[in-house]
C-alpha positions as CSV (number, residue, x, y, z in Angstrom):
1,X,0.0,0.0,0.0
2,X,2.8,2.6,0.6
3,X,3.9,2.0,-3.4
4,X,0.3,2.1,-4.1
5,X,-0.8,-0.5,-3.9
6,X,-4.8,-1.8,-3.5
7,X,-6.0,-4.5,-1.5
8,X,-9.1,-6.1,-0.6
9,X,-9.9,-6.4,3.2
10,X,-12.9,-7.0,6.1
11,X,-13.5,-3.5,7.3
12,X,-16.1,-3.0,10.4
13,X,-18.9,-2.9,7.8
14,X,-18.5,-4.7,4.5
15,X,-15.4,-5.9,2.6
16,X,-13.5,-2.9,1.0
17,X,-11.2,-1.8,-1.7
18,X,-8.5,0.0,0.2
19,X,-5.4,1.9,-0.2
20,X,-3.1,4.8,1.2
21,X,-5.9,7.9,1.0
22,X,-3.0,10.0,0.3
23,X,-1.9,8.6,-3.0
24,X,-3.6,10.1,-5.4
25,X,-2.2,7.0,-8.2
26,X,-3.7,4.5,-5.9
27,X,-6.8,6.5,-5.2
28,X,-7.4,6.6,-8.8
29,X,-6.6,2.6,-9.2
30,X,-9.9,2.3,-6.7
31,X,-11.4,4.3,-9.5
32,X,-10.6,2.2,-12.2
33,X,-11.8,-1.3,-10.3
34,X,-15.1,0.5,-9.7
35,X,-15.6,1.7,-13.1
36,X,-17.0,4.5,-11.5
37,X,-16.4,8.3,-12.1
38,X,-14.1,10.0,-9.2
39,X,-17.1,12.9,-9.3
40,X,-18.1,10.6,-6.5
41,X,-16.4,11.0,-3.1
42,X,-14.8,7.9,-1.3
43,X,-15.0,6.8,2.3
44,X,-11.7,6.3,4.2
45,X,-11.1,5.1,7.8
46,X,-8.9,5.9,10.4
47,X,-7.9,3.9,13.8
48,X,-8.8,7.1,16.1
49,X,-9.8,10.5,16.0
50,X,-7.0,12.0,17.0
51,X,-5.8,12.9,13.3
52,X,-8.6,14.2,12.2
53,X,-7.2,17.8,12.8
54,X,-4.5,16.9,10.9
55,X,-7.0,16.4,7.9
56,X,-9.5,19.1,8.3
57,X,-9.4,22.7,8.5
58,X,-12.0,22.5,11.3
59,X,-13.3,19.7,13.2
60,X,-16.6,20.8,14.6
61,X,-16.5,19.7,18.2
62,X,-19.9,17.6,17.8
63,X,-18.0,15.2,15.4
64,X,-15.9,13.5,18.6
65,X,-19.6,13.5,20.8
66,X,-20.5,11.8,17.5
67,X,-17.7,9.4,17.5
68,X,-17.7,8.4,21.0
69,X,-22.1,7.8,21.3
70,X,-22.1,5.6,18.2
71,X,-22.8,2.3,18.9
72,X,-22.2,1.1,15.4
73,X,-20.4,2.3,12.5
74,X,-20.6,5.7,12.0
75,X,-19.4,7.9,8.2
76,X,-19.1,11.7,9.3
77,X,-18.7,14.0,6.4
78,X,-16.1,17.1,7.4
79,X,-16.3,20.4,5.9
80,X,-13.0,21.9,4.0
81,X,-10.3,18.2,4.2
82,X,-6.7,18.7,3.7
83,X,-3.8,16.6,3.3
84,X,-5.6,14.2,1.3
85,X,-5.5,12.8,-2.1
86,X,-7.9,15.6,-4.3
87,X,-9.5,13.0,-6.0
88,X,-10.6,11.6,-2.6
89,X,-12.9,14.4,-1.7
90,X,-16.0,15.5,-3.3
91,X,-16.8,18.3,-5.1
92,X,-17.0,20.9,-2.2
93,X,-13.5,20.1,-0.7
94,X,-15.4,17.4,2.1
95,X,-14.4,14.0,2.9
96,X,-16.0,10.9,4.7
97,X,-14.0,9.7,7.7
98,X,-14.6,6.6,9.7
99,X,-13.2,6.1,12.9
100,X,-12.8,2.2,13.0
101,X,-13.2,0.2,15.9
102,X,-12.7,-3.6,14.1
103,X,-9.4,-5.7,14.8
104,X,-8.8,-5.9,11.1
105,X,-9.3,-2.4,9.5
106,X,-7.5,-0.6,13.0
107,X,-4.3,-2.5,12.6
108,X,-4.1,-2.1,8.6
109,X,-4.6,1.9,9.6
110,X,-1.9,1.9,12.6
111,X,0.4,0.0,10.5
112,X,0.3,2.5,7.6
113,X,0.2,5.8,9.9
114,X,-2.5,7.4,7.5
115,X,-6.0,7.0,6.7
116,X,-7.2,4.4,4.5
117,X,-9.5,4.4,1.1
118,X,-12.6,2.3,2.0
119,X,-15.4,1.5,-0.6
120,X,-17.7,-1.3,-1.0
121,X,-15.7,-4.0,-2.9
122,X,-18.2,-3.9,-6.3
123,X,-18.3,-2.3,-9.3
124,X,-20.2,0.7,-9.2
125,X,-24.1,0.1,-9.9
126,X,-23.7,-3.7,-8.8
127,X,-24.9,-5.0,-5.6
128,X,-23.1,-4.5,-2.3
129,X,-20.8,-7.5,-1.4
130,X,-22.3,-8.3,2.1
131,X,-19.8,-11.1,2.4
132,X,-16.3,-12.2,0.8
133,X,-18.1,-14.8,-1.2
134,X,-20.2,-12.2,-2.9
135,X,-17.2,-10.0,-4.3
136,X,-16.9,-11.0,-8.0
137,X,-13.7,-12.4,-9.6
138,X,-13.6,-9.4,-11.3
139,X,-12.8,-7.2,-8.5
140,X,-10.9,-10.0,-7.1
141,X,-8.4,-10.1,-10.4
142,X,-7.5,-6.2,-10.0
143,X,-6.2,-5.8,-6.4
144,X,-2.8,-6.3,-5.7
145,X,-3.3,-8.1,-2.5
146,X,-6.4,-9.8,-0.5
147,X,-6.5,-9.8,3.4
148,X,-6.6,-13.4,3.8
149,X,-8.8,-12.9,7.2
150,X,-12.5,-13.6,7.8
151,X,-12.8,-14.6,4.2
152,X,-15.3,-18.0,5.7
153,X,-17.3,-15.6,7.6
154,X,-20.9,-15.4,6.2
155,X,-22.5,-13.4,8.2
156,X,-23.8,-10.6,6.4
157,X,-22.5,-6.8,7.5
158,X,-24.4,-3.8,6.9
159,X,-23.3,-0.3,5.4
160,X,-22.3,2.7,7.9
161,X,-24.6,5.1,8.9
162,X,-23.6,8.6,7.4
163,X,-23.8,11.8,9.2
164,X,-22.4,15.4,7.1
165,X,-21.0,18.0,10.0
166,X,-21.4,21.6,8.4
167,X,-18.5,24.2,10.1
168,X,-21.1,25.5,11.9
169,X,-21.5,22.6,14.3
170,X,-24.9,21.3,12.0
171,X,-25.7,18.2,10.7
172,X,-28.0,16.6,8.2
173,X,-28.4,12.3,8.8
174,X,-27.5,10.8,5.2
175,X,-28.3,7.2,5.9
């Protein structure tokens, strides 16, 4: 992942395409696999909250209540992101941050020492893979490495919930 590479790993929701959210080559890779226009923001996770300073202008103070109350996964959206590859954010200079809490995801994140690209492991317009099983060769054939963790587990995980933080401490509930 530091070269830029892509891999394919269990996140705390559902399996994801992931790779250094700072490289904008590998970013654009995540792209390509999706077959899906980079118009469209991605998700990325981080293994604490601490850095999201480092990545934002402004971190409205209700985004940590935010963090800490959530009793599942939880995608903020922060105003005005920074230090992060452009084609990462969307069209108003925000980005998606998850703070991760799974075994998995956490020690890919620590490891690195930067966020992480994380998007549902399909091709854009197909079905969300629930469970490894479900992720077609396709998408299998493009990474460059696959977790090989939790790939028996069939239990089916759901999406994040996603809340967008405004700079002036508002939100709006996304899903």
């Amino acid at each position: 992942m530091r070269k830029g590479g892509v891999i394919l790993y269990p996140t705390d929701t559902v399996w994801g395409l992931g790779c250094d959210a700072t490289n904008e080559k590998a970013v654009a890779k995540i792209y390509e696999i999706k077959q899906r226009s980079d118009a469209k923001a991605l998700i990325t996770l981080t293994d604490n909250d601490n850095c999201l300073a480092y990545f934002m202008k402004e971190v409205p103070e209700i985004a940590y209540d935010l963090i800490e109350c959530a009793d599942k996964p939880l995608t903020i959206i922060y105003p005005n992101a920074r230090n992060l590859a452009t084609n990462l954010l969307a069209e108003d200079g925000s980005v998606g941050i998850r703070v991760t809490r799974e075994e998995v995801s956490a020690a890919i994140c620590q490891r690195m020492r930067t966020p992480i690209v994380s998007t549902s492991a399909n091709i854009s317009g197909q079905p969300t893979p629930h469970t490894f099983s479900e992720i077609t060769d396709e998408v299998r054939q493009q990474v460059d490495y696959i977790i090989p963790l939790r790939q028996d587990d069939n239990t089916p995980h759901e999406p994040s919930g996603i809340i967008k933080l405004f700079a002036n401490g508002t939100f709006k509930i996304i899903r």
